[in-house]
Structures are given as structure tokens and as C-alpha cells.
Backbone of each chain as ProteinMPNN parsed JSONL, in Angstrom:
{"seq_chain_A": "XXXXXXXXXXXXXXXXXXXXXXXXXXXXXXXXXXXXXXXXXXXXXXXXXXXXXXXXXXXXXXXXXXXXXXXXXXXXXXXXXXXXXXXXXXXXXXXXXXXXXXXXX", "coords_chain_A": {"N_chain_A": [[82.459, 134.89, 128.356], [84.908, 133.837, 126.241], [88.696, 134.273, 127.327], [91.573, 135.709, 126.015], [95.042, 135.127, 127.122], [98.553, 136.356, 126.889], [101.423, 135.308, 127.604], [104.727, 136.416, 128.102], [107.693, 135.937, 128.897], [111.537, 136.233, 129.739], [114.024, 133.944, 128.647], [116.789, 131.506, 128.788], [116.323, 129.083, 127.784], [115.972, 125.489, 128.674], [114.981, 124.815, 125.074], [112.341, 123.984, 122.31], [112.709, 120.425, 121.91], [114.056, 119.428, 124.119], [112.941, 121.184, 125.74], [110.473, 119.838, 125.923], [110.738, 117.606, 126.903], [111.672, 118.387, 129.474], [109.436, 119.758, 130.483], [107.422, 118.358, 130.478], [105.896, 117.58, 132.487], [105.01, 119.686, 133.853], [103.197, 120.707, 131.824], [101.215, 118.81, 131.558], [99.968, 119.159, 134.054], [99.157, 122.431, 133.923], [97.384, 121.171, 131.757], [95.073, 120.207, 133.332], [94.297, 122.479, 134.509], [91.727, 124.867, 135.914], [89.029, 125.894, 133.514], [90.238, 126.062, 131.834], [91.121, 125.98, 127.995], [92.25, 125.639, 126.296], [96.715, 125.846, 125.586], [99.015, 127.211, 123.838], [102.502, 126.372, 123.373], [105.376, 128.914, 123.411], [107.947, 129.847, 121.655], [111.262, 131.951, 120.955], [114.379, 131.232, 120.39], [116.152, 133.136, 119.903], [115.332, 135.67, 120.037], [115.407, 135.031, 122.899], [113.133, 134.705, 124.906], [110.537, 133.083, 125.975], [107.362, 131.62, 126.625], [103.587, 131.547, 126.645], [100.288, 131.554, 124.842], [97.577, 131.493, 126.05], [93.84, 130.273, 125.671], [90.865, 130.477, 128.078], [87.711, 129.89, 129.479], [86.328, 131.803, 130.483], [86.909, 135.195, 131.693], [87.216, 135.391, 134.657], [88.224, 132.44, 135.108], [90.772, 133.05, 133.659], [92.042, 135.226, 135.005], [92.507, 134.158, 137.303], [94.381, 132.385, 136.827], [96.56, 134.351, 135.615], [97.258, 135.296, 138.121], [98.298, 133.17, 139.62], [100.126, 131.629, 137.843], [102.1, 133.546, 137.546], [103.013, 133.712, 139.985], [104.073, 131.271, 140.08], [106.132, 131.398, 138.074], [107.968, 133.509, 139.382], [108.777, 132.026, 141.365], [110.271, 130.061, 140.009], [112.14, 131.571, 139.479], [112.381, 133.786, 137.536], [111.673, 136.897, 135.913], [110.599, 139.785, 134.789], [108.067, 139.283, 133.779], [105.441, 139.343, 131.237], [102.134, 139.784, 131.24], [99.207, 139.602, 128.871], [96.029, 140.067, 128.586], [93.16, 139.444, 126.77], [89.864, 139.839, 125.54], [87.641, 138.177, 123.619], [86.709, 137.894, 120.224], [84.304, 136.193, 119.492], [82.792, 135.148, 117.548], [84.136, 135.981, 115.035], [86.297, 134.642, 115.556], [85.936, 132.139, 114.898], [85.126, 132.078, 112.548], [87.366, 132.041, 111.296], [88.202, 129.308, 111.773], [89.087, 128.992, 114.362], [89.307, 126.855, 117.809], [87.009, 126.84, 120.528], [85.972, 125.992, 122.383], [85.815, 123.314, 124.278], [85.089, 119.379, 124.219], [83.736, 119.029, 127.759], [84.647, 120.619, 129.312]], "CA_chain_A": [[83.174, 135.149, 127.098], [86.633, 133.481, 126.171], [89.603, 135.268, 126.795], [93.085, 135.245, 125.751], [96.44, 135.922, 127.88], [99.734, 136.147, 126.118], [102.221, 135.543, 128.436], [106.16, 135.898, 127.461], [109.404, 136.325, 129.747], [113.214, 135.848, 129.068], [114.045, 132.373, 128.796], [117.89, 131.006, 128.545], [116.343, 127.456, 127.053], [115.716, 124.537, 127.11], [113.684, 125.042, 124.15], [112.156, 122.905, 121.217], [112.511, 118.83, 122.256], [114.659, 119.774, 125.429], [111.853, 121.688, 126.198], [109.291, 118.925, 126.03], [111.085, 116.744, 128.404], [112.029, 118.778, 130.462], [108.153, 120.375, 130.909], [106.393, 117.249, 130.373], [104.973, 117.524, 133.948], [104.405, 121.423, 133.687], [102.05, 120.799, 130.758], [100.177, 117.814, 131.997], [99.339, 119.768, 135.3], [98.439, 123.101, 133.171], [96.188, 120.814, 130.819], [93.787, 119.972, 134.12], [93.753, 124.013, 134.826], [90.392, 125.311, 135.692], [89.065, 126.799, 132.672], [91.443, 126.168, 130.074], [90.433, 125.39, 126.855], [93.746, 125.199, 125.31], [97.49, 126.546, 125.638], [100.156, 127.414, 123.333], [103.43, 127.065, 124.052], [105.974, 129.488, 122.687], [109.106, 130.207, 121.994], [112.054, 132.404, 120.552], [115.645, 131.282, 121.25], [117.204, 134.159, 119.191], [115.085, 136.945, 121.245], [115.914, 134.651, 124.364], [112.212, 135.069, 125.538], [109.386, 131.888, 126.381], [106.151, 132.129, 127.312], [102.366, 130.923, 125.9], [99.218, 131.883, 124.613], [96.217, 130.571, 126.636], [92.521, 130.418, 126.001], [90.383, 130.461, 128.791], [86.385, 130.009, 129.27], [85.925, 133.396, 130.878], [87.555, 136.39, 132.446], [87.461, 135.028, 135.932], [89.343, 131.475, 135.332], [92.162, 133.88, 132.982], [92.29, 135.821, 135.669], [92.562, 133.624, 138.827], [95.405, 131.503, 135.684], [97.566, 135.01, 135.393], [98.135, 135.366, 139.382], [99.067, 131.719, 140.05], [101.321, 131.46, 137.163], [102.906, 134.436, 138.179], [103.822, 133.373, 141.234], [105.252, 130.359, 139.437], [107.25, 131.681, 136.977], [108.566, 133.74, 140.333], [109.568, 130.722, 142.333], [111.181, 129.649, 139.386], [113.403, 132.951, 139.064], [111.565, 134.305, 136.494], [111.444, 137.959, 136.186], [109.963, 140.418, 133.93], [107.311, 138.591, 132.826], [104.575, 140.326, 130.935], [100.922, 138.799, 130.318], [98.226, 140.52, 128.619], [94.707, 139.574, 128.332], [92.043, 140.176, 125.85], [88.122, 139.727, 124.901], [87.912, 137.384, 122.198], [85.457, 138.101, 119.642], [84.181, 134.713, 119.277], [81.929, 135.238, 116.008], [85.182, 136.145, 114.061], [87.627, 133.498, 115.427], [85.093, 130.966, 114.599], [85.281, 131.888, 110.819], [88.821, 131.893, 111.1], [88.964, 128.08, 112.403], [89.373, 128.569, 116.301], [88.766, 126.072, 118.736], [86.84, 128.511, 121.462], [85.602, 125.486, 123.397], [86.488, 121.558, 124.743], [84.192, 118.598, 125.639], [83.939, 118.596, 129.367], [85.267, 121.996, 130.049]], "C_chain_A": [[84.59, 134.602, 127.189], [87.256, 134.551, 126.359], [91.071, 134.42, 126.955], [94.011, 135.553, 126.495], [97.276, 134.983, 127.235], [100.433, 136.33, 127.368], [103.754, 135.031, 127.742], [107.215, 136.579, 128.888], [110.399, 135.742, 129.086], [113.1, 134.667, 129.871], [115.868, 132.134, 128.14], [117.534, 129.486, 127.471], [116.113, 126.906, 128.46], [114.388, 124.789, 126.351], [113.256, 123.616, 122.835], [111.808, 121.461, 121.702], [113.375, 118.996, 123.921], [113.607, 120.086, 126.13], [110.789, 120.986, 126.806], [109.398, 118.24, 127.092], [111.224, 117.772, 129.544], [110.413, 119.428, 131.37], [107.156, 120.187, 130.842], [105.102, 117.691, 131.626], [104.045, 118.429, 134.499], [102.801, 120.946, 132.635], [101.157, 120.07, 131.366], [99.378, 118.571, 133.471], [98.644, 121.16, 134.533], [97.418, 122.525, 132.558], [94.554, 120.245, 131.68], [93.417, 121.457, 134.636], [92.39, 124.298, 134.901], [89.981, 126.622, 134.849], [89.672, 127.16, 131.89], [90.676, 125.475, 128.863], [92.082, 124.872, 125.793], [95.111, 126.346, 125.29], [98.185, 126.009, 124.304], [101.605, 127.844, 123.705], [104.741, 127.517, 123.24], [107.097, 130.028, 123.185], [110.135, 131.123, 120.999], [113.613, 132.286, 120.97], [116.338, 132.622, 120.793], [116.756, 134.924, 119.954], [115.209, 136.49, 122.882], [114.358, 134.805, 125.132], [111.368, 133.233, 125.079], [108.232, 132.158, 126.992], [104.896, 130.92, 126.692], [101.225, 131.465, 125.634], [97.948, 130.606, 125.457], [94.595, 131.018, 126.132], [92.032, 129.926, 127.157], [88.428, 130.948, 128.665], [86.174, 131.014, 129.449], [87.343, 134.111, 131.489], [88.364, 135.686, 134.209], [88.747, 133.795, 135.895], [90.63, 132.239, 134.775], [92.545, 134.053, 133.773], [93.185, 134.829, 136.832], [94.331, 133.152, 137.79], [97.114, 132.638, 136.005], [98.177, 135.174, 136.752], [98.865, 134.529, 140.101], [100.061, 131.488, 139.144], [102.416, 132.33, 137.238], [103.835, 134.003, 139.15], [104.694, 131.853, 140.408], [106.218, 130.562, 139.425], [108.114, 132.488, 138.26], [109.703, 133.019, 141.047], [110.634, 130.32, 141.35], [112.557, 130.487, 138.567], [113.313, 133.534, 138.062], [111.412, 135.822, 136.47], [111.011, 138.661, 135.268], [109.201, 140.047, 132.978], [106.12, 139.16, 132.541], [103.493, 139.277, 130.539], [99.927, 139.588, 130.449], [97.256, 139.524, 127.969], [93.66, 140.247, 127.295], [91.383, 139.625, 125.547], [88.466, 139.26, 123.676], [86.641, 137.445, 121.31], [85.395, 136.355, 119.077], [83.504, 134.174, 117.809], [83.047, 135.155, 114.755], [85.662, 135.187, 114.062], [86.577, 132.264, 115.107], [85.121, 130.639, 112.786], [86.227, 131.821, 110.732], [89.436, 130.537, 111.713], [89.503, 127.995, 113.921], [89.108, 127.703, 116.695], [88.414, 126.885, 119.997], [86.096, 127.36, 122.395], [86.21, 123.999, 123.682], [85.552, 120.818, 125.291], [84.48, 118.488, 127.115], [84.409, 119.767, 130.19], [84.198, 123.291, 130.201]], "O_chain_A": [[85.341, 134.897, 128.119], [86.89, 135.639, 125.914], [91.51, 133.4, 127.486], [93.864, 136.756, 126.707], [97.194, 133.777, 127.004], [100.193, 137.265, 128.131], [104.033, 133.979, 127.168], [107.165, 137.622, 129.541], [110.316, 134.963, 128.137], [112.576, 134.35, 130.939], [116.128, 132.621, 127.039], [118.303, 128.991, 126.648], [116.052, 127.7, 129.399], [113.23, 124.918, 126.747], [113.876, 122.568, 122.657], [110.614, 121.248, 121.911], [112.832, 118.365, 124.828], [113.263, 119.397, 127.091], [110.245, 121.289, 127.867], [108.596, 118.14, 128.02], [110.587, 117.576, 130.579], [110.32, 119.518, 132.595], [106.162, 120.904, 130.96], [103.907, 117.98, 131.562], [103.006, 118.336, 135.153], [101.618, 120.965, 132.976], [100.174, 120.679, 131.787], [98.19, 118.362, 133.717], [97.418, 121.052, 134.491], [96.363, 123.153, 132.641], [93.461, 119.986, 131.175], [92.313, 121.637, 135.15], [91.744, 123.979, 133.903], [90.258, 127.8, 135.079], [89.764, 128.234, 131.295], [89.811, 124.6, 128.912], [92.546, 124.058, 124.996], [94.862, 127.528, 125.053], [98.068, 124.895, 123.793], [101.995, 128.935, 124.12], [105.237, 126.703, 122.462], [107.397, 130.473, 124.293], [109.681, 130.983, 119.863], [114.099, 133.091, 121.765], [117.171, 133.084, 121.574], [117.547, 135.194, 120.858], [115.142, 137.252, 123.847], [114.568, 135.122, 126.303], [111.646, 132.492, 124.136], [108.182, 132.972, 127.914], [105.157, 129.76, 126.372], [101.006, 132.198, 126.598], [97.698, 129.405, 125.362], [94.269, 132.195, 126.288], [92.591, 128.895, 127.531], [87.946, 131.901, 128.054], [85.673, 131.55, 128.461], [88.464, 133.631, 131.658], [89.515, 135.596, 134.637], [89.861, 133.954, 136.393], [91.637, 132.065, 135.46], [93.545, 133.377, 134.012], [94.395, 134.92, 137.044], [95.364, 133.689, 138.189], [98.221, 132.24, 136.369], [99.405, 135.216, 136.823], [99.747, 134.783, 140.921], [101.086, 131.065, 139.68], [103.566, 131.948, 137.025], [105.065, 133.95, 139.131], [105.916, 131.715, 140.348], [107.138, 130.265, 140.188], [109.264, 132.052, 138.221], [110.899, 133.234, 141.244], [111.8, 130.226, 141.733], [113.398, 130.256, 137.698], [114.38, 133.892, 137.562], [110.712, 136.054, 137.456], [110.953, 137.84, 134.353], [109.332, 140.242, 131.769], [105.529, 139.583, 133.534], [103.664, 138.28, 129.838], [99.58, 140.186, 131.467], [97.457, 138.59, 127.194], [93.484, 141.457, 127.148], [91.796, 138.563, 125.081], [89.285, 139.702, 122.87], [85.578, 137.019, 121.762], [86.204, 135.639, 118.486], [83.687, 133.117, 117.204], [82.903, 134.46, 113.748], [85.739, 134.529, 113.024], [87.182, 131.215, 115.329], [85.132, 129.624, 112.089], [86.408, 131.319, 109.623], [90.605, 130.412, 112.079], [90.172, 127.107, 114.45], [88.308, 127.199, 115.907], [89.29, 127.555, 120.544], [85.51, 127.897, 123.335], [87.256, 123.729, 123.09], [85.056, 121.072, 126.389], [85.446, 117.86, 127.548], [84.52, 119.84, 131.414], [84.569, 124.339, 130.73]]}, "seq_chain_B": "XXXXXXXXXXXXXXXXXXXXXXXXXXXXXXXXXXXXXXXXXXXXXXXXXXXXXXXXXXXXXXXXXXXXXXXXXXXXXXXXXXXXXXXXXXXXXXXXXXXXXXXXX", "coords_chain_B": {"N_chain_B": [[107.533, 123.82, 110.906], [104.893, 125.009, 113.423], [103.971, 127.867, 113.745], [103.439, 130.771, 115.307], [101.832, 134.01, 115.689], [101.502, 137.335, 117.255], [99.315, 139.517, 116.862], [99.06, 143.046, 117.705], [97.117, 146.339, 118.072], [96.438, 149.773, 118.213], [92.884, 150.77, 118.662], [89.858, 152.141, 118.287], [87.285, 150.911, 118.084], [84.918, 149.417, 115.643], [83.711, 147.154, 118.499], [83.186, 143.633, 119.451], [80.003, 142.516, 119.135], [79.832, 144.745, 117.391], [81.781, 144.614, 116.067], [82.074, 141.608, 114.694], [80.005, 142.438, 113.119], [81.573, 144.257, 110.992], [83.478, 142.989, 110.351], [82.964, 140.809, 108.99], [83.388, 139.897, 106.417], [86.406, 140.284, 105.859], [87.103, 138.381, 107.837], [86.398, 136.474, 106.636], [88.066, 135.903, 104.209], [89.93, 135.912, 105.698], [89.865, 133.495, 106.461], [90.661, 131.758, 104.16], [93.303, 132.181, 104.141], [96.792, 131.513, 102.38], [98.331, 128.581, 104.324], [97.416, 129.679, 107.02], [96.326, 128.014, 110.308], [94.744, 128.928, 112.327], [92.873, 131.711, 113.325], [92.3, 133.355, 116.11], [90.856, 136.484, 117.414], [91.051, 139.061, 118.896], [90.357, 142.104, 121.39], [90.636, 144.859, 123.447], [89.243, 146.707, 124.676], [88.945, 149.128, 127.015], [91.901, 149.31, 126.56], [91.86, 150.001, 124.494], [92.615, 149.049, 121.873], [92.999, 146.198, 119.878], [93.399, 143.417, 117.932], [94.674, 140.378, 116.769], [95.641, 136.771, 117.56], [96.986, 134.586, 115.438], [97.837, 131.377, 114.45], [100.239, 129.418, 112.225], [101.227, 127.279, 108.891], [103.909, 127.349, 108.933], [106.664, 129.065, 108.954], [107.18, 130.523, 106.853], [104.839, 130.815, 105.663], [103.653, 132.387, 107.465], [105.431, 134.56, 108.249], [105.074, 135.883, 105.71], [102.313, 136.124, 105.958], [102.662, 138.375, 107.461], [103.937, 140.743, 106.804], [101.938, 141.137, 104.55], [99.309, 141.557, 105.989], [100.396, 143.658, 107.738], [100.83, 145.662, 105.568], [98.292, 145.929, 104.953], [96.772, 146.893, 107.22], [98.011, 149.399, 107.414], [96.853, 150.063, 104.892], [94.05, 150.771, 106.012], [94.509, 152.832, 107.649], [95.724, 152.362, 109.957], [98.008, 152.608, 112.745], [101.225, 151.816, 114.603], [101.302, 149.545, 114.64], [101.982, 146.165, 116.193], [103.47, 143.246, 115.769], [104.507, 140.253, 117.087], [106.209, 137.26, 116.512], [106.482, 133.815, 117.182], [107.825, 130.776, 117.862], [106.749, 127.171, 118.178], [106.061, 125.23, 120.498], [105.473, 122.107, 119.413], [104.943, 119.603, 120.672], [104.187, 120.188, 123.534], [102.488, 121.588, 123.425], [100.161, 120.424, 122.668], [100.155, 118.593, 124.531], [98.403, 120.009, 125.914], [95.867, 120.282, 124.909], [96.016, 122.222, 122.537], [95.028, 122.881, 119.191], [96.14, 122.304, 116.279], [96.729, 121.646, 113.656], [94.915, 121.784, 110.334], [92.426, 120.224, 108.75], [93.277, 119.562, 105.102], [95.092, 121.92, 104.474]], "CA_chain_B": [[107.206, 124.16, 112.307], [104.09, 125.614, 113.338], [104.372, 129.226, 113.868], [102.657, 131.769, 116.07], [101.757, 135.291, 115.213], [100.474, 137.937, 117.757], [99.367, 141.279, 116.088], [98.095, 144.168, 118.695], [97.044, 147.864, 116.975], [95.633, 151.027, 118.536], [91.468, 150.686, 117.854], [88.596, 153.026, 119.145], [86.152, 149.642, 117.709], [83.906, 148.613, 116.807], [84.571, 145.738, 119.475], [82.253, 142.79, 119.939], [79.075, 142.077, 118.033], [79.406, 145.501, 116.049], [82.878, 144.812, 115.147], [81.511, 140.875, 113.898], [79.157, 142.544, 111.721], [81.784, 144.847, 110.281], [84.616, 142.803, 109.407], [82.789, 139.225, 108.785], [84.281, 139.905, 105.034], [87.937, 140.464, 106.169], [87.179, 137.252, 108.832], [86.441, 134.721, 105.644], [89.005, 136.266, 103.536], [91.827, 135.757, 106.169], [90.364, 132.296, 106.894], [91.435, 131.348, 102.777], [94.835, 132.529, 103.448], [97.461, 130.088, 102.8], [99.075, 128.148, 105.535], [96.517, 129.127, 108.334], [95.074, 126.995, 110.831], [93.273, 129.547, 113.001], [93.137, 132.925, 114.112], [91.638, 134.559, 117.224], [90.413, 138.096, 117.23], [91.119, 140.085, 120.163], [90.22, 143.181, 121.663], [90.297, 145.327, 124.389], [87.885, 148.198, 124.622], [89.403, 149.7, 127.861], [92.857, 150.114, 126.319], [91.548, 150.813, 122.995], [93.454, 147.85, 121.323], [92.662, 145.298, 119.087], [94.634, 142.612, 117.309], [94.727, 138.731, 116.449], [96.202, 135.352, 117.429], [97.764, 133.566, 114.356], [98.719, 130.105, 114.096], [100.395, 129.552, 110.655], [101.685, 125.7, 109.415], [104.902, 126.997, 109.141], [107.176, 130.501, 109.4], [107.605, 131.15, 105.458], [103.599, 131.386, 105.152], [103.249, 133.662, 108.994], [106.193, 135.677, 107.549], [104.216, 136.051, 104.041], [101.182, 137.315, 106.198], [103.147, 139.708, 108.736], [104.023, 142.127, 105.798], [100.791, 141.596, 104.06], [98.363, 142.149, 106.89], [100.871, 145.177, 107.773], [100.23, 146.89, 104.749], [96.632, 145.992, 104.503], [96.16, 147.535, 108.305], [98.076, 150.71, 107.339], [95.791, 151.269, 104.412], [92.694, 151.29, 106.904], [94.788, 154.215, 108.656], [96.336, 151.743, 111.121], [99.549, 153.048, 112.667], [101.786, 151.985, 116.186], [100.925, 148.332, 114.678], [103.068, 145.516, 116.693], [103.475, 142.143, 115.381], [105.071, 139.181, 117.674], [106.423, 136.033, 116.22], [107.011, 132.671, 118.077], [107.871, 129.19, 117.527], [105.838, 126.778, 118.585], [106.564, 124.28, 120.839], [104.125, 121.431, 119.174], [104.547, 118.512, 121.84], [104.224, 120.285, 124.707], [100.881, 122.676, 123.056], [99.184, 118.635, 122.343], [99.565, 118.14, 125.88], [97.45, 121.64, 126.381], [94.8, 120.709, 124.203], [96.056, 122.889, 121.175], [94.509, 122.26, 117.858], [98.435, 122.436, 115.615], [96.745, 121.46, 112.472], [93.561, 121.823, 110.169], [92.228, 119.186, 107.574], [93.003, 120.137, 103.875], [95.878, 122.726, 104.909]], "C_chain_B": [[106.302, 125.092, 112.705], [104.292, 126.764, 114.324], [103.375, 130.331, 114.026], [102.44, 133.021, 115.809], [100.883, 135.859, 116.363], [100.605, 139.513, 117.468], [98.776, 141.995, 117.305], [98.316, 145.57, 117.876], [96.362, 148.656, 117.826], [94.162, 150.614, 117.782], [90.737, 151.402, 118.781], [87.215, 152.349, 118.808], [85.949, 150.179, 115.995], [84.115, 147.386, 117.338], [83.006, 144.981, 119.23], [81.482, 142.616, 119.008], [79.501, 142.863, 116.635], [80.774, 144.982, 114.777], [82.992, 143.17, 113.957], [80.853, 141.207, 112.836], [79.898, 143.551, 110.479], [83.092, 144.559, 109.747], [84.433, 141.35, 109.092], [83.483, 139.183, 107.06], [85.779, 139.693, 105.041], [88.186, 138.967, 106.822], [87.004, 136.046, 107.566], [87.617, 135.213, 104.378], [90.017, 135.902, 104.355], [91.169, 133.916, 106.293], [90.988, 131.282, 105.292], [92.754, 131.891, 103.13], [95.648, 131.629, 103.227], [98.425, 130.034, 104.394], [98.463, 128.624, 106.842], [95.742, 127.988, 108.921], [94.425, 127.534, 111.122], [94.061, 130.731, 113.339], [91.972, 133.369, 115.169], [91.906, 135.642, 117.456], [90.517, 138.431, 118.76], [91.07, 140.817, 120.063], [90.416, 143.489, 123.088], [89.676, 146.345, 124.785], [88.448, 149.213, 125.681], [90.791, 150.318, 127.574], [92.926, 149.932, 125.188], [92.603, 150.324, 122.114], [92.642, 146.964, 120.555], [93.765, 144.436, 118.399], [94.035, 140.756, 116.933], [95.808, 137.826, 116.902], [96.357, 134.28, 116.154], [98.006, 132.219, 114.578], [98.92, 129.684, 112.787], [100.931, 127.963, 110.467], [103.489, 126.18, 109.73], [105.63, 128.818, 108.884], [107.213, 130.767, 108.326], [106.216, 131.997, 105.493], [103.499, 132.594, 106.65], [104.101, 134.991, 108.411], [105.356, 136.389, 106.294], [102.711, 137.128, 105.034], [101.485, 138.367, 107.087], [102.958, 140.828, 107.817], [103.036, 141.937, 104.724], [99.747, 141.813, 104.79], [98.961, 143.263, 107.51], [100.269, 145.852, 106.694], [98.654, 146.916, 104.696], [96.055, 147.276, 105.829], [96.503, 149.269, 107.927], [97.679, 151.072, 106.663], [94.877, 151.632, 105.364], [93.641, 152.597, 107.867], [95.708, 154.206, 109.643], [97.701, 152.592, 111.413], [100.296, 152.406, 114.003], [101.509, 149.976, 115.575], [102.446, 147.319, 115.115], [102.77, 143.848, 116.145], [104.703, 141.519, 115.298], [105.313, 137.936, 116.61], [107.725, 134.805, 116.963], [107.253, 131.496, 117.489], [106.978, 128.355, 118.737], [106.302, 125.41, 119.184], [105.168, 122.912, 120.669], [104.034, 120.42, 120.491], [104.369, 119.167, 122.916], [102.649, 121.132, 124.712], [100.393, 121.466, 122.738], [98.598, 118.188, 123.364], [98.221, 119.352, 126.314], [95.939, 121.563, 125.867], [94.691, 121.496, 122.912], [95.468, 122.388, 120.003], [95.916, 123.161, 116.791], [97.139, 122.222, 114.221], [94.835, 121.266, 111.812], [93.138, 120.628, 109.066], [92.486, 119.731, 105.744], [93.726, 121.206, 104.211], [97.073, 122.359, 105.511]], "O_chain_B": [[106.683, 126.232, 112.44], [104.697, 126.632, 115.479], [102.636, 130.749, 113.135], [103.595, 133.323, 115.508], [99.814, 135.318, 116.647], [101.476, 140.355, 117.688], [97.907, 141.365, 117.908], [99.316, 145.88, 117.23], [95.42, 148.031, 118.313], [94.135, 150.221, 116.616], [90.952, 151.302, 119.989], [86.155, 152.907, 119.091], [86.592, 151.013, 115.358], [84.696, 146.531, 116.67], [81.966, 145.561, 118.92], [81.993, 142.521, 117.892], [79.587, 142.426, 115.488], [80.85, 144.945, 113.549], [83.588, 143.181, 112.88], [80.919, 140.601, 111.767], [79.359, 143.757, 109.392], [83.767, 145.288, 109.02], [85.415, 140.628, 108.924], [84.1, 138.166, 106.741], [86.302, 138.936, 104.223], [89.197, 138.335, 106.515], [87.46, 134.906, 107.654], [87.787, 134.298, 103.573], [91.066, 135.547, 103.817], [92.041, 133.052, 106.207], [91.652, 130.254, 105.42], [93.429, 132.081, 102.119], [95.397, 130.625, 103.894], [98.915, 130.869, 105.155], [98.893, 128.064, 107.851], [94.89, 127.263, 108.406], [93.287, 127.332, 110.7], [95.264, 130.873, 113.557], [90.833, 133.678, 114.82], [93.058, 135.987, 117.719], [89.884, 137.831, 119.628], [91.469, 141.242, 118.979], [90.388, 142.585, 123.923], [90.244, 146.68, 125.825], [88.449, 150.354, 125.22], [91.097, 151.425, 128.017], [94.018, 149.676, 124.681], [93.428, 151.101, 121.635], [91.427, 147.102, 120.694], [94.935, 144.817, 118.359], [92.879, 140.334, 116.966], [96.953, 138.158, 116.595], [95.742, 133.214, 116.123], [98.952, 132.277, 115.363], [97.918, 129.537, 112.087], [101.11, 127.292, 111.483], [104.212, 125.569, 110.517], [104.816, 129.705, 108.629], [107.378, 131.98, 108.449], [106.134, 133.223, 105.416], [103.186, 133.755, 106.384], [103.633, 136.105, 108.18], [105.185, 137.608, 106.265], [102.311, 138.278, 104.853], [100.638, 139.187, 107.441], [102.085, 141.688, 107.928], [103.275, 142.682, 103.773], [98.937, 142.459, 104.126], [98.123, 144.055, 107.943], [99.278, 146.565, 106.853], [97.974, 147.901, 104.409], [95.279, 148.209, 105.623], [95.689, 150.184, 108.053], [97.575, 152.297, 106.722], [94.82, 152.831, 105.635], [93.067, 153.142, 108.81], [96.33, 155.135, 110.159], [98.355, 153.141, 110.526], [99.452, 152.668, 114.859], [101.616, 149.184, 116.512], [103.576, 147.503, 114.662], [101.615, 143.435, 116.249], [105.608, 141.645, 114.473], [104.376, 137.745, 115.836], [108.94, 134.805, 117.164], [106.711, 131.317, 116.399], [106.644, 128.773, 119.846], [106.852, 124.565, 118.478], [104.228, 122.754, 121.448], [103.071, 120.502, 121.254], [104.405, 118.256, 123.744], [101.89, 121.265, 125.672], [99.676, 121.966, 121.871], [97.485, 117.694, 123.546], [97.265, 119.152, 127.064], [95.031, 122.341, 126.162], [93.655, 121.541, 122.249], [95.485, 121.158, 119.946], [96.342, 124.316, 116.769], [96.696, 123.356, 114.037], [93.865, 120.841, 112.439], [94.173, 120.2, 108.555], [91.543, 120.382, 105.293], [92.841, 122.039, 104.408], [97.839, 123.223, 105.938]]}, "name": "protein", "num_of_chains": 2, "seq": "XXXXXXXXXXXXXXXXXXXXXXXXXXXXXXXXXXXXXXXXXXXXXXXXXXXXXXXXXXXXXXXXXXXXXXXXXXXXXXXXXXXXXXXXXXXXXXXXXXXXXXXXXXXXXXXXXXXXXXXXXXXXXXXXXXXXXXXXXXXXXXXXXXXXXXXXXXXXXXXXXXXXXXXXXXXXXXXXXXXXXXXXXXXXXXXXXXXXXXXXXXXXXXXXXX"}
């Protein structure tokens, strides 16, 4: 079953086109992740917080996704970062235009 | 600028199939709303949660559905309802695989 993890922490910037460059390399290495189907990446400069929404094929790749990025966002001095997961009803988001899968994944 | 929405609500279900067969009305009604691309349905059954993933084209229309899918939830009874809003970092969610935009919307 797909699932989702929202992950957000406080973020100083760079955000928006700063952002892009600067996390070109980040993304392109996330987009070979095992078991991604597709991220979102998000931001708020006014609440000072960054993070992303991920789909993931199952439970297990989410899973294995939330303890390695963890440790990331760690290394990278990252602290109070919250990511919550959840069962995706797949029947619904399908009438609502999801993308819940990817050739090759 | 395409614009993120994540709702989470107190729910005791129905999750999963039952809860497909009991809000497929609500699920083609939100997918006519304006300015959606997609939403994913989440749940969590264990901490008795529920909610959705938004992507809107742009923050006027996400704004427009925050405080009309608020009131709609607190007729059904809803209460404790939380609803996130992000910006969306498009070039860097392209590299991810994101689907940003729908045909005819």
C-alpha cells in the first residue's frame, strides 16, 4: 500500500530559486530513492520551517526513507524535525487525480 | 505558485475500503473543485486520524478551500481539525517526479 510522510523542520532559507540551486544535487539523489514515487518539496519562509511530502510504494521503503533522512537532516544541523506517515487510501486519491504509481518503480 | 495543503482531523473511520465506499461522493465532488490538481487521502487507524494531501494551482484557490473544507468538516461533527499550508518549491518537486499540474486546470 502507498504511504505518505510529511516531513517539516525549521529552515533559515535558501528558499524558492536559491533553493533549487542550491539542492539541485539533494533532489537528483532523492529522485533514485528506493521506493519513491514522487516528492514534494515545501516551504514557508514566514513560519521559517522546510520540509516535503513524499509518496512511497509501501510502508517498508517510507520507513527505511524516514530513518536515513533523519540522520541527514542531523548531519546537516537540523533539529526538531517532525515526519509523520500515513496509509493512503488509494481508491479515493485516484478520483481526486493522484499519481500513486511511476513506470519502473 | 503551486500550493500545498495538509489537513489532519481526529477519525474513529471508516479507513480503507469501507471508508472508499463511504465518501466516493465527497472524493468526485472535491476532484471538481477549482484550482486542484490532486489530493491524497490519508489515514491512520492506530492514531485514529485521518486527513488529505492538497496540491492547489495556486494559494488564492488552497486558501478558498481551507475555510470551505473547514466548515464542511465541522458540519460532519469534525473538531481539533489542523490545516498546514506550504509553498511549493516547483523545480526542485520536477526533479522528484511530482506531477505540479493537470490538463484542463
Amino acid at each position: 500500500m502507498a504511504t505518505l510522510i510529511v516531513f517539516e523542520f525549521p529552515s533559515t532559507g535558501p528558499f524558492g530559486s536559491e533553493a533549487a540551486g542550491a539542492y539541485r544535487d539533494l533532489a537528483n539523489d532523492i529522485a533514485e530513492q528506493t521506493g519513491l514515487i514522487w516528492k514534494v518539496w515545501t516551504e514557508d519562509p514566514v513560519r521559517q520551517v522546510a520540509g516535503g511530502v513524499y509518496l512511497f510504494r509501501d510502508s517498508a521503503t517510507a520507513s527505511d526513507y524516514v530513518a536515513m533522512h533523519t540522520r541527514r537532516l542531523e548531519g546537516f544541523g537540523i533539529t526538531d524535525i517532525s515526519a509523520t506517515t500515513y496509509e493512503v487510501n488509494e481508491e479515493l486519491s485516484r478520483a481526486d487525480h493522484a499519481v500513486l504509481s511511476r513506470p519502473g518503480n
